[in-house]
VOROKE-208458 format. One record per atom (N, C-alpha, C, O, CB): residue number from 1; x, y, z; residue in one letter. Coordinates in steps of 0.2 Angstrom, whole numbers. Each point is the difference from the previous one (the first is absolute). Last residue first. Glycine has a CB too. Layout:
N
 seq    xx    yy    zz type
 NUM     X     Y     Z    a
...
//
This chain:
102
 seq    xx    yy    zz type
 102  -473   196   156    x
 102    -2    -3     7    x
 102     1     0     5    x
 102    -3    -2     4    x
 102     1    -2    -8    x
 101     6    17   -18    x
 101    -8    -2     0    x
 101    -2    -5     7    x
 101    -6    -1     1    x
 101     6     2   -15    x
 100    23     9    11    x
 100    -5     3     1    x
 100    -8    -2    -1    x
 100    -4     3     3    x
 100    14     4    -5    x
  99     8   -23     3    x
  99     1     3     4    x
  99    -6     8     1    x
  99    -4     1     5    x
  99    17    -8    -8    x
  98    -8    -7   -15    x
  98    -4    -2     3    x
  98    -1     3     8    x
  98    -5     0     3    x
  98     7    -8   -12    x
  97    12    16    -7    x
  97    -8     4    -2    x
  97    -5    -6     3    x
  97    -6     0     1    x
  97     8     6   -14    x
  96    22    -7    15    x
  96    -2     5     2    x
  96    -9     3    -1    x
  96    -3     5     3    x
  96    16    -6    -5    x
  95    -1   -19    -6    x
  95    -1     0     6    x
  95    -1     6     6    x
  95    -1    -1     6    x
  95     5    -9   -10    x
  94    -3     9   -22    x
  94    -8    -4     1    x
  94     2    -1     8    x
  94    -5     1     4    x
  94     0   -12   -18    x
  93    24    22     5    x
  93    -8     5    -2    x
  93    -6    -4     3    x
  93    -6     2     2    x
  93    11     4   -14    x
  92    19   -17    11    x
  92    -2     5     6    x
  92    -6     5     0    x
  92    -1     4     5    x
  92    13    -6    -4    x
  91    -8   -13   -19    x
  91    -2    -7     6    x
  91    -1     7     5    x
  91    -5     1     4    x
  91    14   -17    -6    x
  90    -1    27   -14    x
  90    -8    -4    -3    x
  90    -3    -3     7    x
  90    -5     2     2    x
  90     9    -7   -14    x
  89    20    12    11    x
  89    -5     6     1    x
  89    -6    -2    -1    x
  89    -4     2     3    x
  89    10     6    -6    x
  88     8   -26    -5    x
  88     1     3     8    x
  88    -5     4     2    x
  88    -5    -2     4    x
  88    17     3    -6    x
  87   -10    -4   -21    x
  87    -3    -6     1    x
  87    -1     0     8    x
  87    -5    -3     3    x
  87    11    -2   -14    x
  86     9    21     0    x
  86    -8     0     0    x
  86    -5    -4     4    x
  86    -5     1     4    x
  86     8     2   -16    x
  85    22    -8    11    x
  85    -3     6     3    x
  85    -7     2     3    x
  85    -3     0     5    x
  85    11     2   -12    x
  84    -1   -18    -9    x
  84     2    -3     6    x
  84    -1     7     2    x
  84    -6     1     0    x
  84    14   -13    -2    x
  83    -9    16   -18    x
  83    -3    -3     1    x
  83    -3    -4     7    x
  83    -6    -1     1    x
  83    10     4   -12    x
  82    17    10     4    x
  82    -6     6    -1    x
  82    -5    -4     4    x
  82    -1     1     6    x
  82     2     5   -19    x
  81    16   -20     5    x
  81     2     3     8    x
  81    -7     3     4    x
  81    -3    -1     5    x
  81    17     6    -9    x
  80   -10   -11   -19    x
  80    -5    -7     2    x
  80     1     2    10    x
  80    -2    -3     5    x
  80     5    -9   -19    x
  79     4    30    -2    x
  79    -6    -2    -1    x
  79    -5    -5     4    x
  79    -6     1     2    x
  79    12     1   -11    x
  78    19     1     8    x
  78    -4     6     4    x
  78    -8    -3    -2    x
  78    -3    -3     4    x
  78    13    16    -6    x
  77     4   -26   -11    x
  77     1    -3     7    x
  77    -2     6     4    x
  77    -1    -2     6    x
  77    10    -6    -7    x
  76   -19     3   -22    x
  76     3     5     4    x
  76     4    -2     4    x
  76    -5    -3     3    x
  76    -2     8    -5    x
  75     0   -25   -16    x
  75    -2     6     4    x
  75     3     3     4    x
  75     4    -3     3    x
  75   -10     0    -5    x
  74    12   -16   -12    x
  74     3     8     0    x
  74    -4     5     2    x
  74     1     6     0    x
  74     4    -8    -9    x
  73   -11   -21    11    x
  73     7     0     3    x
  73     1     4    -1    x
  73     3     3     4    x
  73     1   -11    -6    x
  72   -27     5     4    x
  72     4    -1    -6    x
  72     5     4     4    x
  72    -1     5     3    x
  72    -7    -6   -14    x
  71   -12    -2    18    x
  71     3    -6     3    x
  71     4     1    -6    x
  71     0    -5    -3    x
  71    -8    -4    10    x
  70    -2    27    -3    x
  70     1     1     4    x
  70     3    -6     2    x
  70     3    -1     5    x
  70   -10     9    -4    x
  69     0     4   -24    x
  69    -2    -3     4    x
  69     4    -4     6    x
  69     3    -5    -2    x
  69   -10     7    -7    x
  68     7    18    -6    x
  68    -5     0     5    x
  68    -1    -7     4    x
  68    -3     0     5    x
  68    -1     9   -13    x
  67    24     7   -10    x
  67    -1    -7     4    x
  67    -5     1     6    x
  67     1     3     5    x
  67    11    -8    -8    x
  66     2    22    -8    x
  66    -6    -5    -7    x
  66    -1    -4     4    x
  66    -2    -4    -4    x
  66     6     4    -7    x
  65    10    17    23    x
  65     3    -6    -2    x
  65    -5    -5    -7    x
  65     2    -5    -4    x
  65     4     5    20    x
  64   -13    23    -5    x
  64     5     0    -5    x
  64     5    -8     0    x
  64     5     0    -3    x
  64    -5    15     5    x
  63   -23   -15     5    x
  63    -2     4    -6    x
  63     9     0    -1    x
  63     1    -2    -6    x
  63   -15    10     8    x
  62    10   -16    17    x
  62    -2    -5    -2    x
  62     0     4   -10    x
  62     1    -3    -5    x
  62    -9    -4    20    x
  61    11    21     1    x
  61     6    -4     3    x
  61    -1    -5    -7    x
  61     4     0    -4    x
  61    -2     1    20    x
  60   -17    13   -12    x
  60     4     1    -2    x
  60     7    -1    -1    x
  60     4     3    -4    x
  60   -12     0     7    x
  59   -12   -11    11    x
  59    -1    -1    -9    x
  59     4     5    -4    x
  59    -1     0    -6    x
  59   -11    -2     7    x
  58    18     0    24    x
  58     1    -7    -2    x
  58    -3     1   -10    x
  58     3    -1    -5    x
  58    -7    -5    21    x
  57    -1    26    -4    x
  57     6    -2     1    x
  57     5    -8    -4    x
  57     6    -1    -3    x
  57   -13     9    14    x
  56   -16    -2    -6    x
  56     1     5    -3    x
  56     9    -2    -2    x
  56     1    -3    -5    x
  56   -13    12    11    x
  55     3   -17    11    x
  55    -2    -5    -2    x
  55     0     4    -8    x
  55     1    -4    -4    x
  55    -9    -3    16    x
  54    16    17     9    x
  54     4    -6    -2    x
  54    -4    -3    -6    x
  54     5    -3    -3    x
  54     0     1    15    x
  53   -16    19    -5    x
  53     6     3    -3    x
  53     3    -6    -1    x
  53     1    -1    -6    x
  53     0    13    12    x
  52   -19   -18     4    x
  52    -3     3    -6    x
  52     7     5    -3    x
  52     0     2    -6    x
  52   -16    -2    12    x
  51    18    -9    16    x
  51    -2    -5    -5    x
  51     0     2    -7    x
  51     4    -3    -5    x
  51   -12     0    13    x
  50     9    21     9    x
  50     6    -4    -2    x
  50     0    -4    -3    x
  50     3     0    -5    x
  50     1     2    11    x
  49   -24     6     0    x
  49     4     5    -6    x
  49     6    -4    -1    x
  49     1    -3    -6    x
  49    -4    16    11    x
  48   -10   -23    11    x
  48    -2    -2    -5    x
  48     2     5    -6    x
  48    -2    -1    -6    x
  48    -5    -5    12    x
  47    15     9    16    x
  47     3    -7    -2    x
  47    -5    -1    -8    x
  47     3    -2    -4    x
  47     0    -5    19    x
  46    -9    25    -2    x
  46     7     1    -1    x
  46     4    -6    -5    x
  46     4     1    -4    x
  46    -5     5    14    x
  45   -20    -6     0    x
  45    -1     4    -6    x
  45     6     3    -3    x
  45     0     3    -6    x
  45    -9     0     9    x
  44     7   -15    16    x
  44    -5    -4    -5    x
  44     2     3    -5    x
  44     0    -3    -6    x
  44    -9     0    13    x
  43    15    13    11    x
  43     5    -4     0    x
  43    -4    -5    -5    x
  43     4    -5    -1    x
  43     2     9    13    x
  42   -21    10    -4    x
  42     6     4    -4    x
  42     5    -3    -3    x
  42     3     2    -5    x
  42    -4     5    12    x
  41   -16   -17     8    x
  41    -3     0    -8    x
  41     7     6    -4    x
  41     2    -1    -5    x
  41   -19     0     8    x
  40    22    -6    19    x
  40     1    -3    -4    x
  40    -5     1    -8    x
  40     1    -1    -6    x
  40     4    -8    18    x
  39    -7    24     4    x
  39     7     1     0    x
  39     2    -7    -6    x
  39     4     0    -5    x
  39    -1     8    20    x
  38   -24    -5    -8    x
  38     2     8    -4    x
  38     6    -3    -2    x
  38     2     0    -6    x
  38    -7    10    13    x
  37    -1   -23     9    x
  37    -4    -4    -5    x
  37     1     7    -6    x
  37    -1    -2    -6    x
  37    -9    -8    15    x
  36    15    12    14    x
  36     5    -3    -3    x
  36    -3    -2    -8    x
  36     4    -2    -5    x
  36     2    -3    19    x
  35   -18    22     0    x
  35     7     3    -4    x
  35     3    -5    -2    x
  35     5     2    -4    x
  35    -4     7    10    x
  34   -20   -18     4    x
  34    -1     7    -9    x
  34     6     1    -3    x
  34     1    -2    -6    x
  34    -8    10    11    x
  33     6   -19    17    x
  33    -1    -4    -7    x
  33     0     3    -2    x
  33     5     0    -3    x
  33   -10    -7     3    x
  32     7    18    17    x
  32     6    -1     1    x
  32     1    -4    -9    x
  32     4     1    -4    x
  32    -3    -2    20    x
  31   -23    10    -8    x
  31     5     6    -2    x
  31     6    -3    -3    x
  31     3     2    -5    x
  31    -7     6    14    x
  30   -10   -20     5    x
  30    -3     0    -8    x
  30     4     5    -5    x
  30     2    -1    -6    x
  30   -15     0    12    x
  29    25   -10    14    x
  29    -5     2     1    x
  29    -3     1    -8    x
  29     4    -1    -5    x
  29    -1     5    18    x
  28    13   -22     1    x
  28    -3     3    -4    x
  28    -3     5    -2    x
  28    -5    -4    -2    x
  28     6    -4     3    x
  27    14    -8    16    x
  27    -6     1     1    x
  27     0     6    -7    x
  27     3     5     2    x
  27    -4    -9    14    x
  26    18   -16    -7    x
  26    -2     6    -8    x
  26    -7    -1     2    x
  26    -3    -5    -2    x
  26    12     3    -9    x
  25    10    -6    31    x
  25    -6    -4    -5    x
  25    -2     7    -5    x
  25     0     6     3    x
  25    -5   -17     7    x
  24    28    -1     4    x
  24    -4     8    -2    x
  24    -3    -3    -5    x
  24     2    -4    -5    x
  24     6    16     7    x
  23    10   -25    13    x
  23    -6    -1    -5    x
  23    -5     8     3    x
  23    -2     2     5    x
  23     1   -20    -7    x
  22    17    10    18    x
  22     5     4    -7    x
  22    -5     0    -4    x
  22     1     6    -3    x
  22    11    -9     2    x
  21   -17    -9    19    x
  21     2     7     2    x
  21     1     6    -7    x
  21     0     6    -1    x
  21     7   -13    13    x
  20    -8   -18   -12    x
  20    -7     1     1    x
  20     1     9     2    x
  20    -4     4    -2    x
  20    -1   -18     8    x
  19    25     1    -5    x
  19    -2     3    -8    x
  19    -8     1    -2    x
  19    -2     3    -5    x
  19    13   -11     0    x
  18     6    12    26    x
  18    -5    -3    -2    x
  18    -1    -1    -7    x
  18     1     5    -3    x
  18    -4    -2    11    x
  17    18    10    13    x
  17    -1     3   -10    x
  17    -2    -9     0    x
  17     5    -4     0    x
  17     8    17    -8    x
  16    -5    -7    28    x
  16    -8     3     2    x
  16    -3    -1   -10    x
  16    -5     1    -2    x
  16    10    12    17    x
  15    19   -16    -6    x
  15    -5    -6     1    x
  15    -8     2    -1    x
  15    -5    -4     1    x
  15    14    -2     7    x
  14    12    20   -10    x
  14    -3    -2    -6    x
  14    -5    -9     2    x
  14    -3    -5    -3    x
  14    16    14    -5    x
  13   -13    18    21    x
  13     1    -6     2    x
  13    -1    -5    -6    x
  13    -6    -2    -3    x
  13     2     6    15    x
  12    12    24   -15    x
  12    -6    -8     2    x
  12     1    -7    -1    x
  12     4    -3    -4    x
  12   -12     9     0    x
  11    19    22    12    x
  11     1    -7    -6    x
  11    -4    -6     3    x
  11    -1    -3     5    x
  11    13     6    -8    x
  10   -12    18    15    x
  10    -1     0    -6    x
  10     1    -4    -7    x
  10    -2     1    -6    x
  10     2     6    13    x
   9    17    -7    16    x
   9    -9     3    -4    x
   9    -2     2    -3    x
   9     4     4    -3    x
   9    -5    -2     7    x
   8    21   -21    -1    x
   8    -2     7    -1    x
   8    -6     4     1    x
   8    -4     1    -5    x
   8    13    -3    -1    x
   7    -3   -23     8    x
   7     5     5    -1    x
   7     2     8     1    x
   7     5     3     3    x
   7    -7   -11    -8    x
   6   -21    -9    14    x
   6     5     0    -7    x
   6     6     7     2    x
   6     0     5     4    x
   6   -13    -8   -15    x
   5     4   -18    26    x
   5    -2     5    -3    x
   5     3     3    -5    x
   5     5    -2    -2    x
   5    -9     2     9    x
   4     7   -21     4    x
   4    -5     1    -5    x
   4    -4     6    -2    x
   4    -5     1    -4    x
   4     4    -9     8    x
   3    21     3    15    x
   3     3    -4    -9    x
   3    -9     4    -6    x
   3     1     3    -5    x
   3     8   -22    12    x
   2    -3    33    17    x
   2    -5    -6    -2    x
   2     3    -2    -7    x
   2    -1     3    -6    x
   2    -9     2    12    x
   1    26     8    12    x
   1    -5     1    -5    x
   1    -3    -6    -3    x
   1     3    -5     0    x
   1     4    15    -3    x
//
């Protein structure tokens, strides 16, 4: 039996796996953009409800401790959590929407 062949039939030769071999390139079609740019403006509109509930959320928080402002030692610790959240969904809403406008 030949050392270079393979094993068994139907098992492939792992010298033949390249990494020029494994690269799949994203051919696109007009239809394919639509539906992802749908699917993230959804996912836009998801994240900016949630915002807008966390941020709702936080003036509540902020309303039953008395304390609004955010470098004062008794502020909420959910609050200033709330905030770090928000602050998240923000940065992840402007790279999603650049995403759809480019």
């Amino acid at each position: 039996m030949n050392s270079s062949a393979p094993a068994a039939s139907g098992v492939p030769n792992p010298d033949i796996r390249s990494p020029q071999m494994n690269m799949h390139h994203r051919f696109e079609t007009a239809r394919g953009r639509a539906g992802r740019a749908s699917t993230i403006s959804n996912m836009l509109s998801d994240l900016v409800s949630a915002c807008q509930q966390i941020e709702a959320d936080i003036a509540t928080e902020e309303a039953r401790a008395g304390v609004y402002d955010r470098s004062d030692a008794r502020y909420p610790s959910l609050a200033r959590s709330l905030n770090e959240r928000c602050a998240n969904l923000k940065g992840t809403i402007a790279t999603l929407e650049k995403r759809v406008i480019g």
